[in-house]
N, C-alpha and C positions, 0 to 999 in steps of 0.2 A: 397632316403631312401624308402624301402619299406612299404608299407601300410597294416597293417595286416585288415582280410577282417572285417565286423560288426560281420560276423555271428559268429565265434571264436572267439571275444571279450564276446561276448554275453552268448554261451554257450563253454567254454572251453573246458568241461569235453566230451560233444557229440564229437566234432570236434579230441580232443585225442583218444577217442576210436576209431573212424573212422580210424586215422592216425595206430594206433596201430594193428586192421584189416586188414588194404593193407599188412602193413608190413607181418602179419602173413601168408597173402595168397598167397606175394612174397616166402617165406621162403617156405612153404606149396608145389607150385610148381618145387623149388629145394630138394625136399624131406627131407627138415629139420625139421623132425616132433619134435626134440627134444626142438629143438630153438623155437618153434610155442609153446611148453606145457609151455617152463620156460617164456618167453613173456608175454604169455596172464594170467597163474598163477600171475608171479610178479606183473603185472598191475591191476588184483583183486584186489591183498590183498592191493597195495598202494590204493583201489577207496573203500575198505575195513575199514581200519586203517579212511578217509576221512569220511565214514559218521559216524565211532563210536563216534568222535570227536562232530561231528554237534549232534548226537544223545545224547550224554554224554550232551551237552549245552541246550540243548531242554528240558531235563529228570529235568536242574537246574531251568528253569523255570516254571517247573509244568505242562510240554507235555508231554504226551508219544506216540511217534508214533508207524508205524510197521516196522521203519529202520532196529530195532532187526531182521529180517524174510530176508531182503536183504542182511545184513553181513552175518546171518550163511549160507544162498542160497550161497553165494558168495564164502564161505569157503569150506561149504560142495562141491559143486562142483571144486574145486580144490583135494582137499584129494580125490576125487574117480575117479579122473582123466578126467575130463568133462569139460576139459578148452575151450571150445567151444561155452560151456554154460555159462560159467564162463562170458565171454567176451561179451554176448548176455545179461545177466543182467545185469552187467554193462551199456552197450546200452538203455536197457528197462529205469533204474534209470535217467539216464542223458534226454534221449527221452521222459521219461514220463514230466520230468520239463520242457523240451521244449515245448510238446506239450501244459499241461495245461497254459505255457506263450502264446503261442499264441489264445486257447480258449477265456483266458478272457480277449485278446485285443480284440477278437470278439466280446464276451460280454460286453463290456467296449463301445463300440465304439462311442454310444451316448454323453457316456459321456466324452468323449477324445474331441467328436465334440464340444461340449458349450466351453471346455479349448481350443482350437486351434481358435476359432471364436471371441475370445479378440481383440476389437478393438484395432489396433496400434498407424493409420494416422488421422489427421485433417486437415482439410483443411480450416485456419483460413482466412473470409473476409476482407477487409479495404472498410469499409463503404462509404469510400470517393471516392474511383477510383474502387473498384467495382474487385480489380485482389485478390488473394490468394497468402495464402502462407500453404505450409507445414510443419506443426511442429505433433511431438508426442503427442498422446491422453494425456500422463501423465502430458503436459506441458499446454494444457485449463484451460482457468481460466473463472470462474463462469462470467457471460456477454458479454462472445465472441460469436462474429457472426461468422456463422459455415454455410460452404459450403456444403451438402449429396451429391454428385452425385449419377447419376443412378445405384442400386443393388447394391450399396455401404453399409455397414454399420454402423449405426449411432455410433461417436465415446464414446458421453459422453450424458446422459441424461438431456430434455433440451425442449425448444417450439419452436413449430413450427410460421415462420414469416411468410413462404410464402401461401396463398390463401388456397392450399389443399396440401394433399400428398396422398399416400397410403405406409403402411409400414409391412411388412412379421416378426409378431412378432412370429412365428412356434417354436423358438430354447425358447422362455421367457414364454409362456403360452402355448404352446402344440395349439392354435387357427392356425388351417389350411388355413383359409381365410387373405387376407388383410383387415388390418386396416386401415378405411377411417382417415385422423386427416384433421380439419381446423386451419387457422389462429387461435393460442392462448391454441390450444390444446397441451398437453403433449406428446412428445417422450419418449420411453425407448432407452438406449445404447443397443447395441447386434440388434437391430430391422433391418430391411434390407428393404431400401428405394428401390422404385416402380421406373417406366420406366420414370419419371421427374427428374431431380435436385429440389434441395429442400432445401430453407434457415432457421436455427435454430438457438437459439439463448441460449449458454447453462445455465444450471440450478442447475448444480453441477460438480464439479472436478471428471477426470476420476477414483478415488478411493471412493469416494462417490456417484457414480451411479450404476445403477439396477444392470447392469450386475455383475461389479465387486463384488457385495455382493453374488451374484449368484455362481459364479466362486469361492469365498471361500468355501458357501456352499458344494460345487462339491468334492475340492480338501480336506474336510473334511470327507466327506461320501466316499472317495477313500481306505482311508487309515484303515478303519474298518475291523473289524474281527468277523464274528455272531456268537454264541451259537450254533448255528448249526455245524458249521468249529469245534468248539471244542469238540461238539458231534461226530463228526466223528471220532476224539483221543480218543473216550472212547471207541468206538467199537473197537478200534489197541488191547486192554488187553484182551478181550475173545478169539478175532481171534487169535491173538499171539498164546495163549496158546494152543486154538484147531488146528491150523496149526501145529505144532510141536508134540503136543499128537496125531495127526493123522499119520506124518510124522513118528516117530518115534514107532506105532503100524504097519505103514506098515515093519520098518525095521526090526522088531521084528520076525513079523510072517512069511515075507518072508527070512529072513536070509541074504538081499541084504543090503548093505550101501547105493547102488545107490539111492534104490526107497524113503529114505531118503531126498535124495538131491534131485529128479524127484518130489516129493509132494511140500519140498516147493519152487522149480523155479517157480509151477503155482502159488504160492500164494505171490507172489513178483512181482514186485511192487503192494499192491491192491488200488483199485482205491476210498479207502476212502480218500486217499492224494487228488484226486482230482477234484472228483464231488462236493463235496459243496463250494467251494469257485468261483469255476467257475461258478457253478447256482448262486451263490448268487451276482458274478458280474451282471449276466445276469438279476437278477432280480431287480437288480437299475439299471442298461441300460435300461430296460424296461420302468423303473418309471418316468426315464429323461424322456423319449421319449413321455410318458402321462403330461408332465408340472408338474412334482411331483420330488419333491429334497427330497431324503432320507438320512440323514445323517450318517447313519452307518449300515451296513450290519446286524447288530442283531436288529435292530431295526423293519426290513422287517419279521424277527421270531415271537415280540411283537404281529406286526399287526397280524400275521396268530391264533395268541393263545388270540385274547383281546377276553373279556365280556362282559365291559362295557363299555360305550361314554359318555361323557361329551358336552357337547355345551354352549358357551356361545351364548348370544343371540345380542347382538346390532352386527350388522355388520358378523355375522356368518348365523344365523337360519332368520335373517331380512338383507335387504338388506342395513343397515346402513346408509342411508340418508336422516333421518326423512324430512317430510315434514311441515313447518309452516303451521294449519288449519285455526287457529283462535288467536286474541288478544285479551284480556280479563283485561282493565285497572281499578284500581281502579278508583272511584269518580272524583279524583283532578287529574289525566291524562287521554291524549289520547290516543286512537289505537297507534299510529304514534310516540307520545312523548314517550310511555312506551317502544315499539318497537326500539327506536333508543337508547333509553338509554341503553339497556337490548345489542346490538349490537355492543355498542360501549365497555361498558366491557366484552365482549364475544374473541373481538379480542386479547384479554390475554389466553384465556382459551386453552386446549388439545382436550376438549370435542367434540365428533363428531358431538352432536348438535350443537355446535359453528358454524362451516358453513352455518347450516341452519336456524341460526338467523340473522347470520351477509349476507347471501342470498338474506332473505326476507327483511331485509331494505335496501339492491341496487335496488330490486327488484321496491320498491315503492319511490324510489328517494330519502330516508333518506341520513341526514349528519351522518357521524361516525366521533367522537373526540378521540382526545389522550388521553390518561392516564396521569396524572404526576406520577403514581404508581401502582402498581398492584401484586397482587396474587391470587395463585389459590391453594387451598385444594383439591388431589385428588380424584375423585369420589363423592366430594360434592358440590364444585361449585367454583365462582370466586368472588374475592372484587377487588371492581377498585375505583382509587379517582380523581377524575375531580376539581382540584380547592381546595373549601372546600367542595365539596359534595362528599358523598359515597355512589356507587353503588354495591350492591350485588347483582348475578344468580346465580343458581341453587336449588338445593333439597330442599322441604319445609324444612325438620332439620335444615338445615344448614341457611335459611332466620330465622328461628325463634331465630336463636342466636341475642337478642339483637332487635328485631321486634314480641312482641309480640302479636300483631292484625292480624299478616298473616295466613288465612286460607285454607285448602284443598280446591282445585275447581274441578267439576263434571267430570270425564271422562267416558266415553265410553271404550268398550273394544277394548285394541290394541292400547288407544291415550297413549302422554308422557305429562307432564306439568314440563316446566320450572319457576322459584318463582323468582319475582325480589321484591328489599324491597332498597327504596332512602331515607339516610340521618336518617335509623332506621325508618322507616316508611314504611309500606306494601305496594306496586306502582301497583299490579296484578299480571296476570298469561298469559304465550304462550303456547296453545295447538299444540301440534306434534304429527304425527301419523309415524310409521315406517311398510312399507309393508313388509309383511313375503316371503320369497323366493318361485320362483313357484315350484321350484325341492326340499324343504326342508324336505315336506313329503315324498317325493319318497325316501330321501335317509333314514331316519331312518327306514322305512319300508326293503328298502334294506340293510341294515346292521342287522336287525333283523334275515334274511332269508341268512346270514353268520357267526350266532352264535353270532355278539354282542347284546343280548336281552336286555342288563338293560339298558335305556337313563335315564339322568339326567339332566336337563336345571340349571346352575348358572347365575345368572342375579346382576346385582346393581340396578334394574330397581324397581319398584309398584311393591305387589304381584296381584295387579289387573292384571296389563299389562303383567306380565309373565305368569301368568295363560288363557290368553288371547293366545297370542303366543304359549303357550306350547298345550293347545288345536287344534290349526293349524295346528300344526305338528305332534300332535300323540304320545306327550311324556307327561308320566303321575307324573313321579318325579320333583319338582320343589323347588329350593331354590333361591327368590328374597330378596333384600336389601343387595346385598353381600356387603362388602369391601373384596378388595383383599386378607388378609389375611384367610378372610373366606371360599374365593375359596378352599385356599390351605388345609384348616382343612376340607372341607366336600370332597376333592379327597382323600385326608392322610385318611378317617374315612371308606371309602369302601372297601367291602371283597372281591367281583367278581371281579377278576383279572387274567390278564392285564389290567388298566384304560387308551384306549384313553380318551383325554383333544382336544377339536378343541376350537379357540379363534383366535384373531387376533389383540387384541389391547395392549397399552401395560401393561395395569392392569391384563391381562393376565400372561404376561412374568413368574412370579413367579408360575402359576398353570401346566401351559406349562413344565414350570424346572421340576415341583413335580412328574406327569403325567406321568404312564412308557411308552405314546407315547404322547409328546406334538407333532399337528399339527396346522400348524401358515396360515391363511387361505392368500389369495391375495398377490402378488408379491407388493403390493402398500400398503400394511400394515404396521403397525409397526417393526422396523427395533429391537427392544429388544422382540418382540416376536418369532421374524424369527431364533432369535441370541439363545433364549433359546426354541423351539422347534427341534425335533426330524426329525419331517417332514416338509416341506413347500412348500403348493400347491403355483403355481407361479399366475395359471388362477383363478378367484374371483369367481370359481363353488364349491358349497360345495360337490357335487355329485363326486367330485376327490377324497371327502374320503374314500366312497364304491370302487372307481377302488384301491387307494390306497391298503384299507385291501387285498382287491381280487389279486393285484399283490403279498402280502405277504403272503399269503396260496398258491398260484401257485407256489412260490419261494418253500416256503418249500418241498411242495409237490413233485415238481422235485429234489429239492435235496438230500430225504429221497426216493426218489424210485431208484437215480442213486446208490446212496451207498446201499442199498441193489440188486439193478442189478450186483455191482459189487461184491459184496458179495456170492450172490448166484453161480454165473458165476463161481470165485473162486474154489466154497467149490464143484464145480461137478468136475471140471478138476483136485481138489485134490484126490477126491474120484476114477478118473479114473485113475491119475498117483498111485495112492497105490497100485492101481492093474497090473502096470509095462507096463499101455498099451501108453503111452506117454515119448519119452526119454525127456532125460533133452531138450536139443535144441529146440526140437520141442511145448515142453513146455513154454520156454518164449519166442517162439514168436507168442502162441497161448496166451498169459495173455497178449502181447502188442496190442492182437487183445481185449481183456477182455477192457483193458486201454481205447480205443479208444472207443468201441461203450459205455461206460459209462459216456466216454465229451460229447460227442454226444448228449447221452439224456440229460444229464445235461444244453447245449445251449437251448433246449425246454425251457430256465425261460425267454428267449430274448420275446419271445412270441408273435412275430409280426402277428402272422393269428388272436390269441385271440384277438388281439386291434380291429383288422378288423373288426372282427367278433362283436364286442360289438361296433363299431361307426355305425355299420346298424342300431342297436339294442336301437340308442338313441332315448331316447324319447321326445318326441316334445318341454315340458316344459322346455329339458335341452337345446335346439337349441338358447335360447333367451341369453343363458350366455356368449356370445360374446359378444352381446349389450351390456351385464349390467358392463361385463369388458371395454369396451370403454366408456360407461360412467362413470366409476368411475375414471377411467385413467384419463378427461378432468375434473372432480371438484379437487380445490385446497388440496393439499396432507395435511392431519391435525392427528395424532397419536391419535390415539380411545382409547382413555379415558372411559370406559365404566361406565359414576357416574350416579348412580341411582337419574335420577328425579321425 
């Protein structure tokens, strides 16, 4: 059985016209010029009748394109006898859909790369004799011992057993260098293990790891359509009409039908069909390629047009892993006793201090006990019961429910203070400090200096401590004591817009949804914030949201100067065919030259020399955000509960 080729699978109607072509040129050279007119005529008006149809279905869903301009090109040059041209628009139409399919798998290709790089194989250990076996990534089960070999990569997320590694997490965080890991540190999936083998031991099913979340993201941001793509349909209704009002003044004055049909072959196909979607691919290939998941083409518009910023602060504008300073026990306990008690109900809690109480008492040799019970009030803290005793953490409010001796204790600016209260009785206080990011200022100063001027910090945190922090970084608007609903009523309440929202936990989530650009900070954040933002930087730099904006003005910008390149280009070749100086033929395949150098510009949104050009340009403070992504990668994963203490 014969095999029909890809390429005619793919594009039928190019591959027809071609076919249709020979024939005519066969015909052509037996001097059957009558058989070559009715041919290429019939095969018009059937590629004629073809797009009215796609145009009539487009027009029902609220398109309008400039199809209109290629059926009457198509007709009109039949009725004047210009079957030549006839069959060369044709070509252009079919050609041009070729072309821009293969543009934006140029443009795409980043992103084609994270999908085609899904881990498949595993290479499961048996502990006991030390050989493998091979089974599918989707068949790991959470506690399997997992064989990496060398420049293999990693199938499922998971720790490391063996000694060291080094692992090329380039395609997950945009981080160019290897990631050193020791014994006990964390791998991501997608990661691409170093010139060792390397024993891990997994930590989640291959549908619950990095990548895979990743890989959704991707194949959700694929499928978008930007404001822009439909900006380009509104400019189809002027041009329409002045292509035809021109087309038909030249046929007027000159008294020719031709030069009718000669104005609009240059103005078909125009290449608003196809510069914006092809920049707009190229400007999420870009994005990939910077460790930034865009989820949807008009989203890359938002950023080019926002105002305002929003920042949360724990874990976004701070580096999220408060440090214990100090213990501060009532009377009747110690350092140590108040500390282990306060750690051992913490191990119930979401909060991101949670880590860093339950930390500091491995740290000094404390016991942690179990719960017989437990719960936790978002953004306020946790009750845990030991027996018959009851411990509560967190927020002074939420200790004085029910303890009313518990008092405010002194801080400093920039400390946190956690409230523990035993059995309704006030037990003390844990001071924490959370260091402010070294690039935090740099970036709200750089988003300034790209139009978004207004900053605004939400915090659940003190108004001491946000006011602290927010002075760090150079941002003058401040609302602390949020609850998350509060988030959502002070983004809902602002005029400057576009509102980016940056955050990363999951009390986030719902400001993130609100936010006309929710971005979800860190590939190791919270997995409902990733789920309800717009964007999500993968690398733990907050300074990925200035490139972010800045890829979303360079999108636009290329994609608004293609379509008016091809605009302009257009409306001269019409203006010279009015004046009969252009026959039809020569006509469209001087607009498939229009076509072409308008992708062209249009692939400028890939924008690889700009990336270059701005990683010279990094500045020193943002060098340290490898480290701070390795280190957050190797403390235990805990969902940032952002409850003001």
């Amino acid at each position: 059985m014969t095999r029909i080729p890809a390429f005619v699978l793919r594009y039928p109607i190019v591959a027809a016209t071609m076919v249709v072509g020979l024939i005519g040129l066969a015909l052509w050279t037996v001097e059957a010029t009558d058989a070559v007119r009715w041919l290429f005529s019939g095969y018009g008006l059937v590629i004629a009748l073809i797009e009215l149809v796609g145009m009539l279905r487009r027009l029902r869903r609220g398109s309008f394109g400039i199809d209109l301009l290629a059926i009457i090109a198509i007709v009109a040059t039949i009725v004047v006898g210009e079957y030549v041209a006839t069959l060369l628009i044709v070509l252009m139409l079919a050609g041009g859909a070729a072309l821009e399919d293969f543009a934006a798998g140029r443009a795409a290709r980043e992103l084609d790369a994270l999908l085609k790089r899904a881990p498949q194989i595993a290479h499961r250990l048996d502990p006991d004799t030390g050989g493998t076996t091979d089974v599918p990534a989707t068949e790991v089960r959470v506690g399997d011992l997992l064989l990496v070999r060398p420049s293999e990569i990693v199938p499922v997320d998971g720790q490391l057993q063996s000694d060291s590694a080094a692992f090329d997490e380039s395609s997950l965080t945009g981080e160019s260098l290897p990631v050193e890991r020791a014994a006990g540190d964390g791998v991501l999936s997608g990661s691409i293990n170093g010139q060792t083998a390397a024993r891990i031991v997994a930590r989640a099913t291959a549908a619950n790891s990095q990548y895979q979340r990743i890989i959704a993201l991707v194949e959700e941001a694929s499928t978008s359509k930007a404001p822009v793509v439909r900006l380009a349909d509104r400019y189809a209704v002027p041009f329409t009409a002045g292509s035809l009002a021109l087309a038909a003044l030249a046929w007027v004055l000159s008294g020719d039908p031709v030069r009718f049909a000669e104005v609009l072959v240059v103005a078909t196909p125009c290449p608003l069909l196809l510069a914006a979607p092809v920049a707009f691919m190229g400007g999420m290939s870009r994005a990939a390629r910077n460790g930034i998941i865009v989820k949807g083409a008009g989203v890359l518009e938002a950023l080019s047009r926002a105002k305002t910023v929003v920042f949360d602060k724990t874990g976004t504008l701070t580096y999220g892993t408060p440090a214990i300073t100090e213990v501060r026990p009532e009377a009747d306990f110690t350092p140590d006793e108040l500390l282990a008690l306060a750690a051992s109900a913490e191990q119930y809690s979401s909060h991101v201090l949670a880590a860093s109480v339950i930390a500091a008492a491995r740290e000094r040799g404390l016991e942690l006990h179990a719960a017989d019970s437990a719960s936790e009030a978002a953004t306020f803290g946790v009750e845990a019961r030991f027996g018959a005793g009851v411990v509560r953490v967190g927020k002074l409010a939420f200790i004085h429910d029910g303890t009313a001796d518990a008092a405010a204790t002194h801080l400093a600016g920039g400390e946190l203070a956690i409230y523990v209260a035993v059995d309704g009785r006030f037990a003390g206080s844990i001071v924490a400090s959370d260091r402010v990011r070294d690039n935090a200022r740099q970036t709200v100063d750089d988003l300034a200096r790209l139009g978004v001027r207004e900053s605004l910090m939400l915090t659940g945190d003190a108004r001491a401590t946000a006011q602290h922090v927010a002075g760090q970084v150079g941002i003058v608007h401040v609302r602390a004591d949020c609850l998350p609903s509060d988030k959502v009523e002070a983004v809902q309440a602002l005029t400057r817009r576009p509102v980016i929202m940056v955050g990363d936990g999951v009390n986030d989530a719902p400001v993130l949804a609100v936010a006309d650009v929710g971005i979800a900070m860190g590939a190791k954040g919270s997995t409902a914030a990733s789920e309800s933002a717009d964007v999500v930087i993968l690398l733990d730099d907050i300074s990925r949201t200035v490139r972010a904006v800045r890829i979303g003005k360079d999108t636009v910008r290329v994609a608004l100067q293609s379509i008016w390149l091809g605009i302009m280009l257009s409306v001269m070749l019409m203006v010279v065919a009015a004046f009969g100086l252009i026959p039809a033929t020569a006509g469209a395949i001087s607009q498939e030259v229009v076509d072409l150098l308008t992708i062209l510009n249009a692939l400028r949104a890939i924008g690889g020399r700009r990336d270059e050009a701005a990683a010279r340009r990094v500045p020193a403070g943002v060098a340290s955000t490898a480290a701070e992504t390795r280190e957050k990668a190797d403390r235990p994963v805990h969902p940032a509960v952002d409850r003001p203490v």
